[in-house]
C-alpha distance (Angstrom), angle and dihedral (degrees) to the residues before:
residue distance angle dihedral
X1 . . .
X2 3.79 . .
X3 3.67 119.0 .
X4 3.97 128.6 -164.2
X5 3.91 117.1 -159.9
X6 3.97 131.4 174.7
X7 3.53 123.7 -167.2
X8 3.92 139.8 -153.9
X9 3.57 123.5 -130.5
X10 3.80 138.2 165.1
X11 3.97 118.3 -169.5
X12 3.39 154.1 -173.0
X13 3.59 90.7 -80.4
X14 4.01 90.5 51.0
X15 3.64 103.0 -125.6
X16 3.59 122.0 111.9
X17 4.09 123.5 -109.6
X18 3.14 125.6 -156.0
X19 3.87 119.8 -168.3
X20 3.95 127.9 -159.2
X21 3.64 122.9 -157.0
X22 3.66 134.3 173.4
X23 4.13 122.6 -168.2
X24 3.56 147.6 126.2
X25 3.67 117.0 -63.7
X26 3.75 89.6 -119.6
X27 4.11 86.6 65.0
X28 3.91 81.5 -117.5
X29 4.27 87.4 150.2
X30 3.57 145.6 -39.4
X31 4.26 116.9 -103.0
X32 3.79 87.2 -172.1
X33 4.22 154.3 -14.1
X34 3.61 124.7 172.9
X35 3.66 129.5 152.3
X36 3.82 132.7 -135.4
X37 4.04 137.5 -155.6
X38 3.30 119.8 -50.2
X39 3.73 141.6 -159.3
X40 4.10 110.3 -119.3
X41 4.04 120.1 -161.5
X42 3.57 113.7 -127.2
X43 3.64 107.3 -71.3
X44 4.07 95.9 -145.5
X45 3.96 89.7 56.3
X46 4.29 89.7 47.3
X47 3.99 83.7 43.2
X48 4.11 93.9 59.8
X49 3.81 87.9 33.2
X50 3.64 86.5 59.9
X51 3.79 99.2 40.5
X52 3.84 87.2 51.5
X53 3.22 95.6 53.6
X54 3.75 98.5 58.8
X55 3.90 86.0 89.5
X56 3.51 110.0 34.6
X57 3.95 108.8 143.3
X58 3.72 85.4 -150.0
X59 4.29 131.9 48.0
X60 3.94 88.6 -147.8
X61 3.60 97.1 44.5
X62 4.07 122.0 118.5
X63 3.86 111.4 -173.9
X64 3.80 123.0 166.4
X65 3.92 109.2 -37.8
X66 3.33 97.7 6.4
X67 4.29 92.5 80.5
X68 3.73 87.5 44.8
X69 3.52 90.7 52.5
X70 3.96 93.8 44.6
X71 3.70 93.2 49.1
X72 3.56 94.9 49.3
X73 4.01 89.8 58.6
X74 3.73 84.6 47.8
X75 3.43 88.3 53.9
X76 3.68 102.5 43.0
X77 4.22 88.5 42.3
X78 4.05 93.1 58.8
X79 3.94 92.3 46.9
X80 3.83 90.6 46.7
């Protein structure tokens, strides 16, 4: 049986990949991936995001930027 699967990633780099695979559902190989454009969230808002949260007290927390910055890799995952 053939199975297609996409993925979600965000990087280093801050954009968003999104991988596309087809193969057996046994894993036995991979007939194709390839990625296409995607959107990327402004790289100065994930760049404070990130630099803020080097000292949150909490993992879950979201002060200030940090929501912005989350919802704009939401954002920029579901239009991928």
């Amino acid at each position: 049986m053939m199975m297609t699967a996409i993925g979600l990633m965000s990087g280093t780099s801050l954009d968003v990949d999104v991988p596309l695979i087809e193969t057996m559902a046994a894993g036995e190989g991979v007939w194709g991936s390839g990625t296409g454009p995607t959107p990327k969230p402004s790289g100065g808002l994930l760049r404070t995001a990130l630099t803020e949260a080097v000292n949150l007290p909490q993992r879950d927390a979201r002060p200030g930027i940090l929501r912005e910055a989350e919802r704009a890799v939401t954002i920029a995952h579901a239009r991928a």
